[in-house]
RODO-2510 file (C-alpha; in nm, 4 decimals, decimal comma):
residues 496
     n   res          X          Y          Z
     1     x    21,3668     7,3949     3,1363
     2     x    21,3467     7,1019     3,3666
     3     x    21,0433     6,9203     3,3758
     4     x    20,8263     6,9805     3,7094
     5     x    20,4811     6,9328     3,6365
     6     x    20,2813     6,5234     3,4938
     7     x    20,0778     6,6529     3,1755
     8     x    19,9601     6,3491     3,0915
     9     x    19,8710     6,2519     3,4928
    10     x    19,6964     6,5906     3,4959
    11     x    19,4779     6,5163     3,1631
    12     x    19,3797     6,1834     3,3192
    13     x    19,3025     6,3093     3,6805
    14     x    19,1210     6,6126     3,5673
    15     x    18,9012     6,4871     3,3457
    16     x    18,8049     6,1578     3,5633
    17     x    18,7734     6,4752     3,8267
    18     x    18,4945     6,6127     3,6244
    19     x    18,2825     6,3017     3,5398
    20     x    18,2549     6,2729     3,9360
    21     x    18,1586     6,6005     3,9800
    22     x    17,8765     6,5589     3,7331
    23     x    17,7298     6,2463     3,8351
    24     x    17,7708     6,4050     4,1823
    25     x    17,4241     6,5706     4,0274
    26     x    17,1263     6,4951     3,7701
    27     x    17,3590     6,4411     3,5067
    28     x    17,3696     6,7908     3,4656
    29     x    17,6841     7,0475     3,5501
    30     x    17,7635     7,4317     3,4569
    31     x    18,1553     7,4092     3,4567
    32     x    18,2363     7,8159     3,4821
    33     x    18,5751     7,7885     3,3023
    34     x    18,8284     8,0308     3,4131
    35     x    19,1453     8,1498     3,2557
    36     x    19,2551     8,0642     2,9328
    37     x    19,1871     7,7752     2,7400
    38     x    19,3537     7,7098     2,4390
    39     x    19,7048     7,9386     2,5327
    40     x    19,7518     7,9359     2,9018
    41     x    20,1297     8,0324     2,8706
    42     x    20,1179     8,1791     3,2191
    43     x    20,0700     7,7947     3,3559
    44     x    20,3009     7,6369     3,0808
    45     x    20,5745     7,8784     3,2246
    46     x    20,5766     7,8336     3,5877
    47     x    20,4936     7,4716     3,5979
    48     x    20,7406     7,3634     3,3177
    49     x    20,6069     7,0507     3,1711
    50     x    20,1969     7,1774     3,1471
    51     x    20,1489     7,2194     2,8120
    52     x    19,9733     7,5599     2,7008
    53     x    19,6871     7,3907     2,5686
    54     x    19,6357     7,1206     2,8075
    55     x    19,2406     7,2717     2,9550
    56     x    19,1398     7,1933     2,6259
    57     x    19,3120     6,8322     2,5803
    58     x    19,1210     6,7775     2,8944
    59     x    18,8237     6,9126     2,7496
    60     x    18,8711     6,7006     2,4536
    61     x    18,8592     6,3230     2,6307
    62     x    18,4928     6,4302     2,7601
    63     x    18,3838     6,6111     2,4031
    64     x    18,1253     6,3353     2,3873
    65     x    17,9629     6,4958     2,6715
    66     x    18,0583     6,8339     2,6648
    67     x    17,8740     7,1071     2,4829
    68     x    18,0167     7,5070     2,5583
    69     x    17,8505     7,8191     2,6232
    70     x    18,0498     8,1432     2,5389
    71     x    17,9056     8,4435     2,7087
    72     x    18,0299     8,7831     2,6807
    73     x    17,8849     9,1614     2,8451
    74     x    17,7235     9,3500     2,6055
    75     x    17,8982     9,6601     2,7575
    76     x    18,2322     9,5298     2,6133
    77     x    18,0792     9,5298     2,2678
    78     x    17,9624     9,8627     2,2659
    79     x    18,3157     9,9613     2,3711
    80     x    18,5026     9,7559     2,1585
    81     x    18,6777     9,5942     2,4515
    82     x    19,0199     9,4723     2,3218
    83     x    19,2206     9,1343     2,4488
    84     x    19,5739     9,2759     2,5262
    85     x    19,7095     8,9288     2,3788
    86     x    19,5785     8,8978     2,0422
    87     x    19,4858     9,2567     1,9640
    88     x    19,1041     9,2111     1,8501
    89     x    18,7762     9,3173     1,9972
    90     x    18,6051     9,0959     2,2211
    91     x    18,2481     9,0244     2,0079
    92     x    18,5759     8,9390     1,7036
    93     x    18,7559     8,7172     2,0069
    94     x    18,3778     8,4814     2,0415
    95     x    18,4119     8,4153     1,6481
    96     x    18,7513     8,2960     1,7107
    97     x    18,6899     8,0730     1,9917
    98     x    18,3843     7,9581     1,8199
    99     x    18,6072     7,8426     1,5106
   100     x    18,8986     7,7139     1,7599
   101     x    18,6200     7,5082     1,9426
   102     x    18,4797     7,3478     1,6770
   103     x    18,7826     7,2957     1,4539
   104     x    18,9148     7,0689     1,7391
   105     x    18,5624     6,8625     1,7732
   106     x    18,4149     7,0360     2,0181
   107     x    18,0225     7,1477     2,0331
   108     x    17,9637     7,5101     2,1002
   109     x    17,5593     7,5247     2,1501
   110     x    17,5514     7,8668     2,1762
   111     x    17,6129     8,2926     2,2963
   112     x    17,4975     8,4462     2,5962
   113     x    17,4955     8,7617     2,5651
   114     x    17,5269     8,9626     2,9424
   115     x    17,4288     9,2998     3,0780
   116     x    17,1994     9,3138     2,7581
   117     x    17,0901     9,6566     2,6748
   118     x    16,9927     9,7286     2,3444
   119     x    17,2254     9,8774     2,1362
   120     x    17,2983     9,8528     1,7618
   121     x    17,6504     9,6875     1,7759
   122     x    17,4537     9,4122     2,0172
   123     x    17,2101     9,3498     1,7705
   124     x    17,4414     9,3387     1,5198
   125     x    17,6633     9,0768     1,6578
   126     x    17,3553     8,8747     1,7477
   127     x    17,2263     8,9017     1,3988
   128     x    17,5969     8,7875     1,2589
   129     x    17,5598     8,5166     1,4827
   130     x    17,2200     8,3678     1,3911
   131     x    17,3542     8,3857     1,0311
   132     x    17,6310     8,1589     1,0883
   133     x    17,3963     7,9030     1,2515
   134     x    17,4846     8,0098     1,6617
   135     x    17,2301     8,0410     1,8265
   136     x    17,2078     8,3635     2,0875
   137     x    17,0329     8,4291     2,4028
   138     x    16,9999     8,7339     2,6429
   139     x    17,0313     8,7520     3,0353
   140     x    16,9885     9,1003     3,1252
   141     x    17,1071     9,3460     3,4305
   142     x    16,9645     9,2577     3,7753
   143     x    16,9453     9,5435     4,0124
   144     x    17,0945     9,4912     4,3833
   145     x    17,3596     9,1991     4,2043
   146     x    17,5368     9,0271     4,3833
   147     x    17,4008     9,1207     4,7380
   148     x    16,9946     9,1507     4,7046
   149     x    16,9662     8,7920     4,7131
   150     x    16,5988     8,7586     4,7464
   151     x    16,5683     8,9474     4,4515
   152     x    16,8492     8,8181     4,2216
   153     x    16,7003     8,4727     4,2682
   154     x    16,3258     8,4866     4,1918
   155     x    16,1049     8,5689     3,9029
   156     x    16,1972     8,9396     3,8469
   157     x    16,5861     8,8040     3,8766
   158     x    16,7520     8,4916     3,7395
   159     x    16,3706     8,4450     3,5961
   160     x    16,3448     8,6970     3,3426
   161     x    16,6619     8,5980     3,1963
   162     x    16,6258     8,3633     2,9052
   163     x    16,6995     8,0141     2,9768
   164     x    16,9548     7,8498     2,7430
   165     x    16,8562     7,5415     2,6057
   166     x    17,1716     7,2928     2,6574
   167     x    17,1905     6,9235     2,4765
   168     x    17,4686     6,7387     2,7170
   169     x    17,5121     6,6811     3,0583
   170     x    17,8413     6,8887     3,0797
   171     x    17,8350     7,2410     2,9654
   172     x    18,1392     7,4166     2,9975
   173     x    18,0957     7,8081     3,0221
   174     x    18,3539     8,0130     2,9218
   175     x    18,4615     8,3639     2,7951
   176     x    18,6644     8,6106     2,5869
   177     x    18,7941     8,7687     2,8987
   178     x    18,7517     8,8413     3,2310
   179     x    18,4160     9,0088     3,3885
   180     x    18,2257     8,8497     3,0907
   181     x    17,9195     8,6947     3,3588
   182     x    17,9954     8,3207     3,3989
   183     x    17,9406     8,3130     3,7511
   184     x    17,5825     8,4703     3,6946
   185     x    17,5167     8,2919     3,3286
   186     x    17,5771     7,9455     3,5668
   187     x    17,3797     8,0561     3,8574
   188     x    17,1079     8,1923     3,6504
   189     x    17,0656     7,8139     3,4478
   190     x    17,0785     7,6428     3,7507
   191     x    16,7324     7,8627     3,9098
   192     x    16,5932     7,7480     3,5546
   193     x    16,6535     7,4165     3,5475
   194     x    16,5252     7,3335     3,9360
   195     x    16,2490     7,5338     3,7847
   196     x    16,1819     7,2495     3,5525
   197     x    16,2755     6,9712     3,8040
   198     x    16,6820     6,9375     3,7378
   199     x    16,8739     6,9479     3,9890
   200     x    17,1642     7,0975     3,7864
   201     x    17,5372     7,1424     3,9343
   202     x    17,7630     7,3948     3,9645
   203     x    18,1507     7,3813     3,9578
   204     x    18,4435     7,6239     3,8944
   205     x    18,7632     7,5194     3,7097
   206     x    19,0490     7,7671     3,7368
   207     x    19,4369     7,6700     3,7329
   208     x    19,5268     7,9314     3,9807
   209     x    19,5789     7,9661     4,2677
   210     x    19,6729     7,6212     4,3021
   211     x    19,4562     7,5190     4,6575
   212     x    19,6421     7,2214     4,7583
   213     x    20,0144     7,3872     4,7881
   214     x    20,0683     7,6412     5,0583
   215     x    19,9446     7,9937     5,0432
   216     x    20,3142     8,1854     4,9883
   217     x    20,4678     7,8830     4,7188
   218     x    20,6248     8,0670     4,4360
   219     x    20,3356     7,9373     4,2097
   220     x    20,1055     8,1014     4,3581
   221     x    20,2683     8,4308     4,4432
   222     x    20,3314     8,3898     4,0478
   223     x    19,9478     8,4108     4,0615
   224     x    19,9588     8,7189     4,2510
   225     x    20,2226     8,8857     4,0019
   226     x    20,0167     8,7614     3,6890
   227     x    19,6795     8,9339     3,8382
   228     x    19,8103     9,2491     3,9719
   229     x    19,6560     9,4924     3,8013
   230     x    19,3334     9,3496     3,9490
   231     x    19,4728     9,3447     4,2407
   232     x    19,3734     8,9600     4,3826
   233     x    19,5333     8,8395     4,6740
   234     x    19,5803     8,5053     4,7589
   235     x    19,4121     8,3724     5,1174
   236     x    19,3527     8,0758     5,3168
   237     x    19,0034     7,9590     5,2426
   238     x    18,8362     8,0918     5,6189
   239     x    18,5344     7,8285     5,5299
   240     x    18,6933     7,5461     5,4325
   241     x    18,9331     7,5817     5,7633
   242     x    18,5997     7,6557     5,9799
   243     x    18,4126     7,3039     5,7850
   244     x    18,7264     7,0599     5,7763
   245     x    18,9791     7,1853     5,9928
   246     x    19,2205     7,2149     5,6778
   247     x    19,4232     7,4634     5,5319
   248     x    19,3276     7,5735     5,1449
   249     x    19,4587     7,8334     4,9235
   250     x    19,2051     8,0546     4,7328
   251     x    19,1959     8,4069     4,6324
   252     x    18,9728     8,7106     4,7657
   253     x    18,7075     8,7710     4,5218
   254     x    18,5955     8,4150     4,5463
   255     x    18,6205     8,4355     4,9258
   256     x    18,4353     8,7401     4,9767
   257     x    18,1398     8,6268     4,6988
   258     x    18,0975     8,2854     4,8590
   259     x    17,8126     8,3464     5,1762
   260     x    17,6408     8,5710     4,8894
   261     x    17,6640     8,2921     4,6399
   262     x    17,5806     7,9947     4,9047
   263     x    17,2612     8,1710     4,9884
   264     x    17,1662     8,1803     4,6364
   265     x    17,2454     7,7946     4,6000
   266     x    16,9641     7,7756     4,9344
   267     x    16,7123     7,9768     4,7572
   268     x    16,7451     7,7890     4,4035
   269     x    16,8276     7,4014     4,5791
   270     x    16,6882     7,3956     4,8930
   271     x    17,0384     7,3240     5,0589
   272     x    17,4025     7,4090     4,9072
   273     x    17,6068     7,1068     4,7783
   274     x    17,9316     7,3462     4,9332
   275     x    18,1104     7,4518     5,2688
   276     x    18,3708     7,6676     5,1269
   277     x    18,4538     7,8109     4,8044
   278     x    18,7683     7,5792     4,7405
   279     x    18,4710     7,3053     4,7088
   280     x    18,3374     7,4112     4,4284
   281     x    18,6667     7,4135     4,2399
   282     x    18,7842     7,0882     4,0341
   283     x    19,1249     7,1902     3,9829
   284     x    19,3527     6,8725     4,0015
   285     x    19,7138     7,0166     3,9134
   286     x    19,8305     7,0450     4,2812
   287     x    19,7943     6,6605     4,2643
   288     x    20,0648     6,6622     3,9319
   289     x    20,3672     6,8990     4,0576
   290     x    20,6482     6,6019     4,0457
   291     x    20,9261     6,7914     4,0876
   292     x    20,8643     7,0771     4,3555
   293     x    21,2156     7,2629     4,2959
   294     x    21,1592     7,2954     3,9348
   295     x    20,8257     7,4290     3,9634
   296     x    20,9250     7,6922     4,2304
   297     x    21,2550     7,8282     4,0179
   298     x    21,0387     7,8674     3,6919
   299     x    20,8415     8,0474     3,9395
   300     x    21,0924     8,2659     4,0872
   301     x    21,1629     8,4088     3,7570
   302     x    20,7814     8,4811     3,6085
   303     x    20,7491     8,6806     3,8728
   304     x    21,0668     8,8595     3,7958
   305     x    20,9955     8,9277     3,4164
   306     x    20,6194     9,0662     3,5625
   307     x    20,8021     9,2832     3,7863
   308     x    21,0366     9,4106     3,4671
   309     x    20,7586     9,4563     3,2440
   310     x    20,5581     9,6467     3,4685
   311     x    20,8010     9,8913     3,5006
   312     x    20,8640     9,9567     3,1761
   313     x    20,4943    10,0298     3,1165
   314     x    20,5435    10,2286     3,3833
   315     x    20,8092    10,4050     3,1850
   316     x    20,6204    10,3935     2,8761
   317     x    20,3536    10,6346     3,0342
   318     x    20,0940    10,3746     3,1891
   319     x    19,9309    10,4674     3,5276
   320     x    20,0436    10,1189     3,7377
   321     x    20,2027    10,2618     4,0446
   322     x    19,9797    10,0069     4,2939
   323     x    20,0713     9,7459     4,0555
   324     x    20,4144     9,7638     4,0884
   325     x    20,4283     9,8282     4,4335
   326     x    20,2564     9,4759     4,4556
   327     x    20,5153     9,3604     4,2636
   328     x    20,7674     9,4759     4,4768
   329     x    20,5804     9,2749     4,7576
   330     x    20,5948     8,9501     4,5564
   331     x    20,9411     9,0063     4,4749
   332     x    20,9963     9,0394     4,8739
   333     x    20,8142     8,7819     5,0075
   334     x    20,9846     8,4773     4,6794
   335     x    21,3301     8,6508     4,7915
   336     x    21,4550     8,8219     4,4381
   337     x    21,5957     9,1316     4,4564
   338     x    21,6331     9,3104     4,0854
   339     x    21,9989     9,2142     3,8870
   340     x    22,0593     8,8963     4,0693
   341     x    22,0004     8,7396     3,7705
   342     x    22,2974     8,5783     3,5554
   343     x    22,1594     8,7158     3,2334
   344     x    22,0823     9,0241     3,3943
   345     x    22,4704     9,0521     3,5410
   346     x    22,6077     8,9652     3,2003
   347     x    22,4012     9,2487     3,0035
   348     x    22,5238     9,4827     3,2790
   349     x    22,8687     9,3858     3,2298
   350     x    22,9189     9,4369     2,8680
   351     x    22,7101     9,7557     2,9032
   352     x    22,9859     9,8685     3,1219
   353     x    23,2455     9,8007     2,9220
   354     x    23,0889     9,9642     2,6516
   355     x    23,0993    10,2851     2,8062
   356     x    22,6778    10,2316     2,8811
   357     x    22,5568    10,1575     2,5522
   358     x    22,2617     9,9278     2,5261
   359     x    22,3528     9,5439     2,5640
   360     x    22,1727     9,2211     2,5902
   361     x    22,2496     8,8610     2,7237
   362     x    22,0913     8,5440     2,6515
   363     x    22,0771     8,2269     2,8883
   364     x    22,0840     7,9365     2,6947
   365     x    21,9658     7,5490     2,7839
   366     x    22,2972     7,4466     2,9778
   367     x    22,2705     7,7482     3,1957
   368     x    22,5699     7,9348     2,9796
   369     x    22,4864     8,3227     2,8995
   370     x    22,6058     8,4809     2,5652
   371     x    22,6049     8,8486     2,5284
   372     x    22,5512     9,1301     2,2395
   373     x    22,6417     9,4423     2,2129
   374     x    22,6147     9,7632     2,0215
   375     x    22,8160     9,7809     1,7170
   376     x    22,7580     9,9772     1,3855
   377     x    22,5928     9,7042     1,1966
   378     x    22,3840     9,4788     1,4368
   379     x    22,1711     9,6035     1,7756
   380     x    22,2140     9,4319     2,0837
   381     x    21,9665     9,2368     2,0934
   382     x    22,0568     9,0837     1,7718
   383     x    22,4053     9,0728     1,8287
   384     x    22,3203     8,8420     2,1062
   385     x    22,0611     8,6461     1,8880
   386     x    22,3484     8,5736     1,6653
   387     x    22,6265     8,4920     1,9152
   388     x    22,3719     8,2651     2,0797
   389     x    22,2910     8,0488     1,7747
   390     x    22,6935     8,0321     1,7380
   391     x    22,7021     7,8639     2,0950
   392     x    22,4664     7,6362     2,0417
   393     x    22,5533     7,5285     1,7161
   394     x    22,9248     7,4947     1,8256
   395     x    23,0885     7,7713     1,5655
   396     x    23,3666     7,9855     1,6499
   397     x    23,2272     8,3218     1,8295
   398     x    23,4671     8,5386     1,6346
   399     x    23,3668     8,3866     1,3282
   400     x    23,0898     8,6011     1,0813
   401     x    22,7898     8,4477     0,9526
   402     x    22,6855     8,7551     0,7324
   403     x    22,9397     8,9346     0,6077
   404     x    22,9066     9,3388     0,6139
   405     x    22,8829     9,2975     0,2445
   406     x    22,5270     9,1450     0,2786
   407     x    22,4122     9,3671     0,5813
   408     x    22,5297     9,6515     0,4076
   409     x    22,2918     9,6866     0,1103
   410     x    22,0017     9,6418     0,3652
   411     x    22,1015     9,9308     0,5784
   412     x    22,1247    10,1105     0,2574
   413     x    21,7514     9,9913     0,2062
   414     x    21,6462    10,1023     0,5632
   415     x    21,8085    10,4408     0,5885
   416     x    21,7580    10,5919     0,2300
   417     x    21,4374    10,4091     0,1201
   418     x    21,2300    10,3117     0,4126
   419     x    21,3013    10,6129     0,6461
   420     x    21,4680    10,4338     0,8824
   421     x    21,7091    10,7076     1,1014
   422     x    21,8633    10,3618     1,2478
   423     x    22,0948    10,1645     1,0000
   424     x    22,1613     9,8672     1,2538
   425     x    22,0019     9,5234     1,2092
   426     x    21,6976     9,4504     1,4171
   427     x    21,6450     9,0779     1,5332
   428     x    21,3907     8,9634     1,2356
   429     x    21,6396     9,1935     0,9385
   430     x    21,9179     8,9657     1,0845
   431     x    21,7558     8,6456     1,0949
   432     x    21,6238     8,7045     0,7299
   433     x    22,0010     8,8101     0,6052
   434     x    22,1222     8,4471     0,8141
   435     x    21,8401     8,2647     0,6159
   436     x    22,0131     8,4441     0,2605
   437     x    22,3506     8,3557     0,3832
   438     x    22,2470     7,9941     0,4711
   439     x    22,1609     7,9016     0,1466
   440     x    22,5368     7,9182     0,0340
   441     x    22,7143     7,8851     0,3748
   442     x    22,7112     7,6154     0,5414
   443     x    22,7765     7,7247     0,8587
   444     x    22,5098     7,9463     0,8261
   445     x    22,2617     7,6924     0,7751
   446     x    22,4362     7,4747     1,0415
   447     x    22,3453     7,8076     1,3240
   448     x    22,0077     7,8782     1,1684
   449     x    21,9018     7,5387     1,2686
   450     x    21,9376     7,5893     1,6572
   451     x    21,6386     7,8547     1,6372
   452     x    21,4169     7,5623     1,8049
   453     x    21,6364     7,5283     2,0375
   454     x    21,6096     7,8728     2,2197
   455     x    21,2232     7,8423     2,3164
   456     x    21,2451     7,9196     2,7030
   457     x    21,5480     8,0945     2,6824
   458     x    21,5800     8,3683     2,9260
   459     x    21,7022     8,7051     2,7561
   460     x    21,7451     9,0551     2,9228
   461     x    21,8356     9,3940     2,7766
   462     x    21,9328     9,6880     2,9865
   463     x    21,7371     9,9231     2,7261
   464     x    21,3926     9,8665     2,6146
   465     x    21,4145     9,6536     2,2496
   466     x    21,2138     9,7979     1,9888
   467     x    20,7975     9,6325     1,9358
   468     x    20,9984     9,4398     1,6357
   469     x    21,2832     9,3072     1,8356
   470     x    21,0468     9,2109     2,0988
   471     x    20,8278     9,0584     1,8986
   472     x    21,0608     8,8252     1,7399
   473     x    21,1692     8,7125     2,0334
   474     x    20,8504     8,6411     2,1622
   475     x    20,7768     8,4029     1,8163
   476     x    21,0954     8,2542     1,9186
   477     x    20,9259     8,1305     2,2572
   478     x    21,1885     8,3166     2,4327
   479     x    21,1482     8,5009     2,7926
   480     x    21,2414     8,8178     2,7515
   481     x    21,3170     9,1508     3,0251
   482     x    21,3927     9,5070     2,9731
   483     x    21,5739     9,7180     3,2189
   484     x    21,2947    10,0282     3,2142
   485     x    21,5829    10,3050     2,9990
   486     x    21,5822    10,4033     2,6337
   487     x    21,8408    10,3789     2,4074
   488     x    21,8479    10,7592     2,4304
   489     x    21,7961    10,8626     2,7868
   490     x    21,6820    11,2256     2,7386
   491     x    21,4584    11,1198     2,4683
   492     x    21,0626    11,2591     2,5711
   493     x    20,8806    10,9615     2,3346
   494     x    21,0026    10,6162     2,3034
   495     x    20,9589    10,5071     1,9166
   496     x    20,8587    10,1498     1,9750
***
């Protein structure tokens, strides 16, 4: 993928970024940290050349004065709230950022727990945490929030939640997910510390949508497509136009909170340190796009494999209409229309001449597409796997890398043994038998050893793979879509 965004501009910029912000105050700024931290794929795939990590590298050149606050709702721990991504709870998610934190240097003072009502999963995780040496404090439901201002900041509000003792002059407040309180958690610190003569900051640190690029650039309609099942929709920022006669992008939640959350800077400061919403962001990567084109085609096609995999949850049983309907918007207004694709065209074609069975294409590096298809020992999708690696290593297509002799015996293993009704090869049995076969074929070894090399590889399927097959290709760093069909078409259940 060609390069289109400065990582090593950004880490520079953003963090310098930051150190004005704070000593814009008393030495003292709540940095709400939105999105993810230490795997924001999302950003690393529509502005090729961010690196997934690259919040926290950032995060890393001001550890010295940088402590974090995780907070999470106590309502998601009493309902076991899962992350989608890794597939753990979201009280399990704060031990894992706690680890990932402090692994890499980094000084996590403490847990805030939100919404706190007392229930015995909260207590337990508080207790766990104690135990391990974190310490844990409470900030607890405020009726009238967000709108009863008067309320929300005085005594009976912010006051009565406990105030969490911080050591450095940058505390960065983050979460396991979204709707986790760090809006309030900052708010509520800053009525506590003018409350003992600080004059504590506030700032907001979020990637998208990128403020300083215009409102319908493929990046940010990317935005759009990555949020829509909550449904945000980037805006011009009304205030910022109204206070400095300029255009800024930001996004409606943020919009429509800002009068309620400027009055509450009033009440706790005296006078708000912000005319618009996009001021209280520090987001610098609008100022590190170098190559515009790139940026915008990477774009182009997240928003594509959204629209794809939103309607084959869609298939899958999963009640999205209004999300893919927004979609379908996105997909208007960047100018794709479905099977325009390359890869896409390619699957199609050999699916065709197949007589409609299932078939999958791969786009590799140099913009070539290899195909799979169907046959009685190997899937499509790893069909195409396989004819893939033979591009890129430079091997003869018609030539086998594992014989039927050594895929044999492992059908035999899947069909009589392990209850498997299909005897073809997914995409992780074939890459095993290719590691066998490597060890005394050369050429084998020689096609193994382009794996690397199809990380950001698009790859589309016109039937939805299997949970293995995609899963495989996902630890292969590959970008995959599914046309939203099953193998079998007048199948009722889809076994994943």
């Amino acid at each position: 993928m060609k390069k289109g965004f400065d990582n090593d501009k950004y880490l520079q910029m953003q963090s310098e970024h930051i150190r004005e912000r704070i000593a814009q105050f008393d030495n003292k700024l709540y940095l709400e940290f939105g999105g993810k931290l230490f795997d924001d794929y999302h950003a690393s795939r529509v502005l090729p050349g961010f690196q997934p990590d690259s919040k926290l590298q950032m995060l890393l050149q001001l550890k010295d004065q940088a402590e974090v606050v995780i907070v999470i709702n106590a309502e998601d721990i009493v309902s076991s709230k899962v992350r989608g991504d890794y597939g753990i709870t979201y009280d399990l998610d704060v031990l894992r950022l706690i680890d990932a934190f402090q692994e890499r240097g980094l000084f996590v003072g403490s847990v805030c727990v939100t919404m706190y009502t007392a229930a015995p999963e909260v207590e337990a995780f508080e207790k766990r945490l104690n135990s391990l040496g974190i310490r844990t404090f409470r900030h607890y439901k405020i009726p009238g929030y967000p709108n009863d201002v008067a309320r929300i900041v005085s005594d009976e509000g912010y006051g009565r939640n406990e105030y969490i003792e911080t050591q450095r002059p940058l505390v960065v407040i983050t979460a396991p997910g979204p709707g986790s309180g760090k809006m309030a958690t900052c708010l509520s610190q800053l009525y506590h510390e003018y409350k003992r003569g600080v004059k504590a900051g506030y700032a907001k640190f979020e990637t998208f949508p990128i403020w300083n690029i215009p409102l319908k650039h493929p990046v940010n309609l990317a935005y759009e497509a990555a949020t829509a099942d909550l449904n945000d929709v980037n805006m011009i920022d009304p205030f910022h136009l109204e206070a400095y006669g300029k255009t800024a992008v930001n996004y409606n939640r943020d919009i429509e909170i800002f009068p309620v959350v400027n009055a509450m800077f009033e009440l706790i400061a005296g006078k708000s340190p912000y005319h618009s919403p996009t001021d209280m962001g520090v987001n610098m990567a609008g100022n590190c796009i170098v190559d515009d084109a790139a940026c915008c085609e990477a774009s182009r096609n997240e928003i594509v494999r959204r629209y794809f995999k939103a309607l084959c949850d869609l298939k899958n049983g999963a009640q999205i209409q209004s999300e893919v309907y927004k979609l379908e918007l996105l997909m208007n207004q960047a100018g794709l229309t479905q099977g325009s694709r390359p890869v896409e065209q390619a699957a199609h074609a050999v699916s065709e001449k197949t007589g409609g069975a299932p078939a999958a294409a791969i786009e590799l590096p140099d913009g070539t597409v290899v195909t799979g298809k169907t046959g009685p020992l190997l899937g499509a999708a790893s069909s195409a796997l396989l004819n893939a690696l033979k591009k890129l290593a430079g091997i003869d297509q018609e030539l086998d890398l594992v014989s039927a002799a050594a895929i044999e015996p492992i059908q035999t293993l899947k069909t009589n043994y392990l209850g498997s009704k299909n005897p073809r090869l997914h995409t992780d049995e074939i890459l095993i038998a290719l590691s066998s076969s490597a060890a005394q074929n050369p050429t084998a070894a020689a096609a193994l050893k382009q794996l690397s090399h199809l990380k950001g590889c698009d790859m589309h399927s016109t039937v939805i793979l299997s949970s293995v097959d995609m899963d495989t290709v996902k630890k292969l760093g590959m970008y995959l879509t599914c046309e939203p069909a099953y193998e079998e078409a007048d199948r009722m259940y889809h076994k994943k």
